[in-house]
C-alpha positions, 0 to 999 in steps of 0.5 A: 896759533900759539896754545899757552899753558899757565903754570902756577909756581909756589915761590922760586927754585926751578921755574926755570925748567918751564923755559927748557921744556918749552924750547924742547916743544918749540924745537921740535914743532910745537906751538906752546908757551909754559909762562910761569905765575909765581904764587905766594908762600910762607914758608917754602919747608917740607914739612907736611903743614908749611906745603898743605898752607902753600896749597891752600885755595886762597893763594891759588885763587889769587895766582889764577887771576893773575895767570888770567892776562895769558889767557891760557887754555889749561892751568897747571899747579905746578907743586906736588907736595901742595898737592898730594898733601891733600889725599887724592880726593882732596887734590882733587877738590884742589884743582876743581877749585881752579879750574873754576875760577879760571874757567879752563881745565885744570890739574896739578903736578901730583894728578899728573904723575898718576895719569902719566903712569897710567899713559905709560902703562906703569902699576910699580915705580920707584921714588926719589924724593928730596923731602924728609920721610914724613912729607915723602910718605904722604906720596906712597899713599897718594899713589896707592888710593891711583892704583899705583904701586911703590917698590922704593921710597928714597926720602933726601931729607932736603929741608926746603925748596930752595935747597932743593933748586941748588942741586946739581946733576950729580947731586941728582944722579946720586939721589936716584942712584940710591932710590932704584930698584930692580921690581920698578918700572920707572923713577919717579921726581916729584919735586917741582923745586929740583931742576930736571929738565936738561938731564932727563934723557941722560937719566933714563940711558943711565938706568933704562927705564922711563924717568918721570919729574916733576916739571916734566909731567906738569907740561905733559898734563897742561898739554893734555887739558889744552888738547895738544899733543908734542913728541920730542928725543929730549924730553924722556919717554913720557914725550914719545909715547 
């Protein structure tokens, strides 16, 4: 039986990631299905009040609907920033909301990285962010109220999604080049507009350490909340622990 995980995905940049994922899990024995349910937005800006209008419950609730005809075992809102914009508790109250409209557990991208550190044991991380300062600041504080402490924010200054979802692997490389530090127990990506997926591992051999993205750690947790688990090399350590 195939266990379907519902991702909604504000707008379009990188969905595609979730079609990489899921043949990586498929590949190695899992059977999952990542369909992907695109959800209304104004303004695809990093800017504090265009990401929080993203998140706001109305266009999740309509994007629940929708996902419904997958008949999912677990919803995924796969945006940090529509998340984390909120606070902790707010992002909180955020996913509680979907989970019952939908009738299924639910979670969201920034939820995510707070439970896949603590999974892997992580206190102290580093972020390469693609948003400008004031957006990027919003995680440090979303992760200090989850007990996880930031030794490095790189904020890119990438002004929108869209931007976001034409950067390449150098570009990538680059960014989190720039971001490291040597007190971090791992990278932290919290865009799910930047793909990531087909270079996860090599990041990782490049800087050894685990690397954590956005996309990566939505799968994770939808896999979680569905009672699923997946191992697979192409994936990074997150999918091997």
């Amino acid at each position: 039986m195939t266990t379907t995980i519902a991702m909604l995905y504000p707008g379009h940049a990188a969905e595609d990631d979730y079609e990489l994922i899921e043949s990586a899990l498929v590949a190695a024995g899992a059977a999952v299905r990542l369909p992907v349910t695109i959800t209304e937005i104004e303004s695809d800006d990093h800017t504090v009040d265009a990401m929080a209008a993203v998140g706001e419950q109305d266009r999740l609730a309509e994007g629940v609907r929708r996902a419904q005809a997958d008949q999912p075992a677990s919803v995924m809102w796969a945006c940090t920033s529509g998340s984390f914009v909120f606070g902790l508790d707010g992002a909180r109250r955020q996913v509680a909301g979907i989970a019952a409209l939908a009738d299924r557990p639910a979670s969201s991208t920034s939820l995510a990285f707070v439970d896949a550190c603590r999974h892997l044991g992580l206190s102290r991380v580093a972020i390469a962010a693609t948003y400008p300062d004031p957006l990027a600041s919003r995680f440090i504080g979303f992760l200090a109220d989850g007990g996880i402490e930031v030794a490095s924010l790189r904020a890119n200054d990438i002004e929108t999604a869209a931007e976001a979802g034409i950067l390449d692997g150098n570009g990538l490389f680059d960014m989190i080049e720039a971001a490291d530090h040597p007190d971090a127990q791992a990278i932290l990506i919290p865009d799910t507009a930047l793909h990531t997926a087909m270079w996860i591992t090599g990041l990782e051999e490049k800087f050894g350490k685990p690397v954590l993205t956005a996309n990566q750690v939505t799968a994770w947790q939808g896999l979680r909340l569905a009672g699923m688990t997946a191992a697979t090399p192409d994936l990074g350590t997150l999918f091997r622990r």
